[in-house]
C-alpha positions as CSV (number, residue, x, y, z in Angstrom):
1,X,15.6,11.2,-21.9
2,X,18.8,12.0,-20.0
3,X,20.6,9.0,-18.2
4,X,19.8,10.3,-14.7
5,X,15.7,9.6,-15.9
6,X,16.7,6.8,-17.4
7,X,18.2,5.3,-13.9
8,X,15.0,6.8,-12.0
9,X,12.9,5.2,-14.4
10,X,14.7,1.5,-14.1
11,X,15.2,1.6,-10.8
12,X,11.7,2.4,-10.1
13,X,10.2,-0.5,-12.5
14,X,12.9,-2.8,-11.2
15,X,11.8,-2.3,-7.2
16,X,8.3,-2.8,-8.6
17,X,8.3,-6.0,-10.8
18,X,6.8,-9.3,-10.0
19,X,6.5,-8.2,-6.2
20,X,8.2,-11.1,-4.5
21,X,10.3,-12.0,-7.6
22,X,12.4,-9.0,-8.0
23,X,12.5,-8.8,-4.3
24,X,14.2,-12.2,-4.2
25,X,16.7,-11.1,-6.4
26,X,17.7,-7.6,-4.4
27,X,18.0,-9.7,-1.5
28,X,20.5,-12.3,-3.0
29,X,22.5,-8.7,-3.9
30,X,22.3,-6.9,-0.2
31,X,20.9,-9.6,2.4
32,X,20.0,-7.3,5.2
33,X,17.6,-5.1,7.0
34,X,16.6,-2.8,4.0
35,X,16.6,-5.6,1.7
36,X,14.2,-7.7,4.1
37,X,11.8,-5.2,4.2
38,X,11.6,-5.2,0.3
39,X,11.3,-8.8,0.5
40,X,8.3,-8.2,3.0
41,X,7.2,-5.7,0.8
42,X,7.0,-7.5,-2.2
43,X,5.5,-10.4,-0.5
44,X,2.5,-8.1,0.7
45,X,1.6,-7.3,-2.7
46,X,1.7,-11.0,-3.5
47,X,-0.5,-11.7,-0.9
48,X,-3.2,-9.2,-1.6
49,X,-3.3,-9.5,-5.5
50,X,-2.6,-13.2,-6.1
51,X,-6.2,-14.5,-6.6
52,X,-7.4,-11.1,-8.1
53,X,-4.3,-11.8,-10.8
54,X,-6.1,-13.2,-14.1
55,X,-8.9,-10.3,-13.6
56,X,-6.7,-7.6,-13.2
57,X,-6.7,-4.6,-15.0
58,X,-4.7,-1.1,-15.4
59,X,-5.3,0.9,-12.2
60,X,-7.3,4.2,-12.9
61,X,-9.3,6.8,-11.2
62,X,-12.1,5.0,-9.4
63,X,-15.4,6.0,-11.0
64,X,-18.5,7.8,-9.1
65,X,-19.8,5.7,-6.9
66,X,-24.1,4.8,-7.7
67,X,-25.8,3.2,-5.0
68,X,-26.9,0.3,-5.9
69,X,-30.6,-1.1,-6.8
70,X,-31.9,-2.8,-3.2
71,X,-32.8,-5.8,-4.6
72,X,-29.9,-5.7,-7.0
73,X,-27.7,-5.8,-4.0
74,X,-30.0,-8.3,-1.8
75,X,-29.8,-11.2,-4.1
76,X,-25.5,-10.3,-4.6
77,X,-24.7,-10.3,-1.0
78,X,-26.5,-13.5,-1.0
79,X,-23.9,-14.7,-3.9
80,X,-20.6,-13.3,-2.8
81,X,-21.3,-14.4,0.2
82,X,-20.5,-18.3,-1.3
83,X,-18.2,-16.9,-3.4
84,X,-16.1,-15.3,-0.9
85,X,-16.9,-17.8,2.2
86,X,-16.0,-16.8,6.0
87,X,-12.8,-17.8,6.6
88,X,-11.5,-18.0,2.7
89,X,-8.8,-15.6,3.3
90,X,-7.3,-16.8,6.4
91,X,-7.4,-20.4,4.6
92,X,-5.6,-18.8,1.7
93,X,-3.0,-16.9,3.9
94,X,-1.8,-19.5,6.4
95,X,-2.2,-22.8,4.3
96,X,-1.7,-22.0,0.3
97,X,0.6,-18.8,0.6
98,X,3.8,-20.4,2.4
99,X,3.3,-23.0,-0.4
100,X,3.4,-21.1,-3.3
101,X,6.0,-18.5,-2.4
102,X,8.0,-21.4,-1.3
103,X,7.7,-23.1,-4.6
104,X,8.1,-19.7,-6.7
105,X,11.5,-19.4,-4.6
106,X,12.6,-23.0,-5.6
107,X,12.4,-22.3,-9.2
108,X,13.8,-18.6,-9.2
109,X,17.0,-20.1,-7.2
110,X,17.8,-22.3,-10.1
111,X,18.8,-19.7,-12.3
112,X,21.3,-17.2,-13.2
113,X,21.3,-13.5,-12.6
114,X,21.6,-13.3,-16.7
115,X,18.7,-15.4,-17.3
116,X,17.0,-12.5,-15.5
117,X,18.8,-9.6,-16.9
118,X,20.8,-8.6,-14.3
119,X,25.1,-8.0,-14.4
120,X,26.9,-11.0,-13.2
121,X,29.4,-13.0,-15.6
122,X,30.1,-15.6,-12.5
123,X,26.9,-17.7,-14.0
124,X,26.4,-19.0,-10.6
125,X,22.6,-19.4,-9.7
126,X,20.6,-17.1,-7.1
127,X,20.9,-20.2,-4.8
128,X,24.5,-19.8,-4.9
129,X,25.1,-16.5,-4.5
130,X,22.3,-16.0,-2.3
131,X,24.5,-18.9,0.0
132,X,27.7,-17.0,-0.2
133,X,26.0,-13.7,1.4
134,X,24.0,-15.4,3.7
135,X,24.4,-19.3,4.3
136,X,20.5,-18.7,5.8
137,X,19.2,-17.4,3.4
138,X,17.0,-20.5,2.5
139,X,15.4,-21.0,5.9
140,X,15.2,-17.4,6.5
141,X,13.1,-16.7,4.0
142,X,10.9,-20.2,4.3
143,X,10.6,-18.4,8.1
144,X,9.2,-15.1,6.6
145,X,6.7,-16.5,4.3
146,X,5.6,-18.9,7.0
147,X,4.8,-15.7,9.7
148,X,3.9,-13.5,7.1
149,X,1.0,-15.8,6.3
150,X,-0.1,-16.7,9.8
151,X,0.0,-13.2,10.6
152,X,-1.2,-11.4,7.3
153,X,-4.1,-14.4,7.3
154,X,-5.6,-13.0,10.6
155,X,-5.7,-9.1,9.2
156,X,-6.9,-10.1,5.9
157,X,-9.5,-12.2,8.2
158,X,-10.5,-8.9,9.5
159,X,-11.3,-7.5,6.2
160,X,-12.8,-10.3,4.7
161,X,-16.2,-8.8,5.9
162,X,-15.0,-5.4,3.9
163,X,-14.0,-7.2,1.1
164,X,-17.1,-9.0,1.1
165,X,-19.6,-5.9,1.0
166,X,-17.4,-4.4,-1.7
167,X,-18.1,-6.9,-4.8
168,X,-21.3,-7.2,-3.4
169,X,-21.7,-3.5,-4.7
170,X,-19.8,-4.3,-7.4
171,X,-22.0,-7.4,-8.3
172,X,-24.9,-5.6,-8.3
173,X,-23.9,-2.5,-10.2
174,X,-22.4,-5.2,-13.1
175,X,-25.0,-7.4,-13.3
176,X,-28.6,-7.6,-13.4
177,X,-31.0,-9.1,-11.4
178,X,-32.4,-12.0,-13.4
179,X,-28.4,-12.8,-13.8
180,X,-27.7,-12.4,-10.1
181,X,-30.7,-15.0,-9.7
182,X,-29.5,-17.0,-11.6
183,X,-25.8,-17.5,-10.1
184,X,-27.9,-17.9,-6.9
185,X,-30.0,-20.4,-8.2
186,X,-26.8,-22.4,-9.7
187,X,-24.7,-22.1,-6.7
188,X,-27.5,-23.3,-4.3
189,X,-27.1,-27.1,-6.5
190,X,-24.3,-29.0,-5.4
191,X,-22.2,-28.4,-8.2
192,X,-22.3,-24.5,-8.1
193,X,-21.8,-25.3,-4.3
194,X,-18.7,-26.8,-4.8
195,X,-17.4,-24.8,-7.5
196,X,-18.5,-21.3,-5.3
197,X,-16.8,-22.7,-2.4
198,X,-13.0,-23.4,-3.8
199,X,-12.9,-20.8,-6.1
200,X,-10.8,-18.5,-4.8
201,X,-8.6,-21.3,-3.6
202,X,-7.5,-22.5,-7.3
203,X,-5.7,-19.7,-8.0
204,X,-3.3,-21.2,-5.0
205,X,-3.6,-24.8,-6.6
206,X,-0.3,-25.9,-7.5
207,X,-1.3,-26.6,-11.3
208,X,-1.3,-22.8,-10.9
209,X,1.2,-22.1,-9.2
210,X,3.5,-23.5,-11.3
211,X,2.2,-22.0,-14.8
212,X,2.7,-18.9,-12.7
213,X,6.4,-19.8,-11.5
214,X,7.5,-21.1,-15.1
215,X,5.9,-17.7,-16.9
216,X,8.1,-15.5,-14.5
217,X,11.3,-16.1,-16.5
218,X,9.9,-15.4,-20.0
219,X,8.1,-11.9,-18.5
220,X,11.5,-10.8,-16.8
221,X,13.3,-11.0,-20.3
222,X,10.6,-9.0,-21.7
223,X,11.3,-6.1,-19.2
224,X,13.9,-4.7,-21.5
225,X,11.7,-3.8,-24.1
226,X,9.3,-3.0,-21.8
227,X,11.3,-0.1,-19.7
228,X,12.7,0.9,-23.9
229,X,9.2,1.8,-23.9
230,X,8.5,3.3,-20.7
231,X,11.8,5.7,-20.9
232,X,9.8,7.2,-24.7
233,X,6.6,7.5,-23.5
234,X,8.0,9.2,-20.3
235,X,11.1,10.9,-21.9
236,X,9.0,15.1,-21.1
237,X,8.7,13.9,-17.8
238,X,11.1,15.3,-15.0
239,X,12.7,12.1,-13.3
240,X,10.8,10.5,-10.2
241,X,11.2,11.3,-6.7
242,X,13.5,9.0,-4.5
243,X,11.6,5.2,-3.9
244,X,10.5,4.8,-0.4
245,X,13.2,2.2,0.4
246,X,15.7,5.3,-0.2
247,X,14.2,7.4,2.3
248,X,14.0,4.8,4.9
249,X,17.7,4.1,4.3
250,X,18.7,7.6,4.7
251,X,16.2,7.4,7.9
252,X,17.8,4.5,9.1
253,X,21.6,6.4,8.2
254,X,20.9,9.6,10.2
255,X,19.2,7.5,13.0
């Protein structure tokens, strides 16, 4: 691999690891206009994928759709429906996300740019140089979170219906009837009530949230080895096209 796809292949793994994260970090390094709409970005991607994160899997070509068995489906919708309640998402957005991004931010701004594998022999933490560039940088970005989460919690309300029907069909294409049944059967007792209703909502807990916070350190040292590999298995492949942020810079340039 030549060193001009060895850049576009770091580059592009940087502006696309641990969404809000590495997003933090570019900001500390260029605190303006570009850099808060990677922040934004980053934090989108948080918001949509956070509770869906200790299920997820490779993305791949999505599979023929096969409609679904009628009663299949009936007695599904009538599950998701408690596991994904009306309302969930807009509870999730405007209460739990401020929280954890907040508390992710805390812990990221206690350490070096080293302990994340980035140049910088000043040792001084991302709080610090994140201060020097921006004395607002705190409150601005408790300010984003906060309106991104009021605002992203009324369009995700929106979809919630969407979202809704979707692992309905999904429910009933992965499981059978008598096991449908019986998930409706145990969440109509108080105990499956309970657990059906807050489900979602533990993955924003803050037991959670901090497992998640203190892993983020030990997965950004093992992007080095990661991107070795990335750069061999990729090394026959002409180098990517520019990121997105790129062309809105140049945009934003000409404009």
């Amino acid at each position: 691999m030549t060193p001009e796809h060895q850049r576009h292949a770091r580059e592009g793994m940087h502006r696309r690891e641990l969404g809000g994260e590495a997003c933090y970090i570019g900001m500390v390094a260029a605190p303006d206009r570009q850099a808060l709409r990677r922040v934004a970005k980053g934090l989108l991607a948080g918001i949509i994928l956070a509770p869906a994160l200790p299920h997820a899997v490779p993305a791949r070509a999505a599979p023929q759709v096969v409609a679904a068995d009628p009663a299949r489906l009936t007695t599904a919708e009538k599950v998701v429906a408690k596991l994904v309640p009306q309302g969930i998402y807009l509870r999730i957005m405007r209460d739990a996300f401020p929280q954890m991004m907040d508390a992710m931010i805390a812990r990221m701004s206690g350490m070096t740019a080293a302990d994340l594998d980035e140049k910088d022999k000043s040792g001084k933490t991302l709080e610090q140089l994140a201060a020097e560039k921006d004395p607002a940088f705190r409150e601005r970005m408790t300010i984003m979170t906060r309106v991104m989460g009021e605002e992203m919690g009324k369009v995700m309300d929106k979809l919630e219906p969407r979202v809704r029907a979707a692992v309905g069909k999904a429910f009933a294409r992965r499981f059978t009837l008598q096991q449908l049944s019986d998930m409706d059967v145990f969440f109509a007792t108080p105990s499956g009530a309970a657990f059906a209703k807050d489900y979602l909502l533990t993955f924003m807990d803050p037991e959670m949230l901090q497992e998640m916070s203190a892993s983020m350190p030990e997965m950004m040292r093992a992007m080095p080895e990661i991107m070795k590999r990335v750069e061999k298995e990729t090394a026959h492949l002409p180098p990517p096209p520019k990121s997105e942020g790129d062309t809105d810079t140049e945009v934003e340039t000409k404009q």
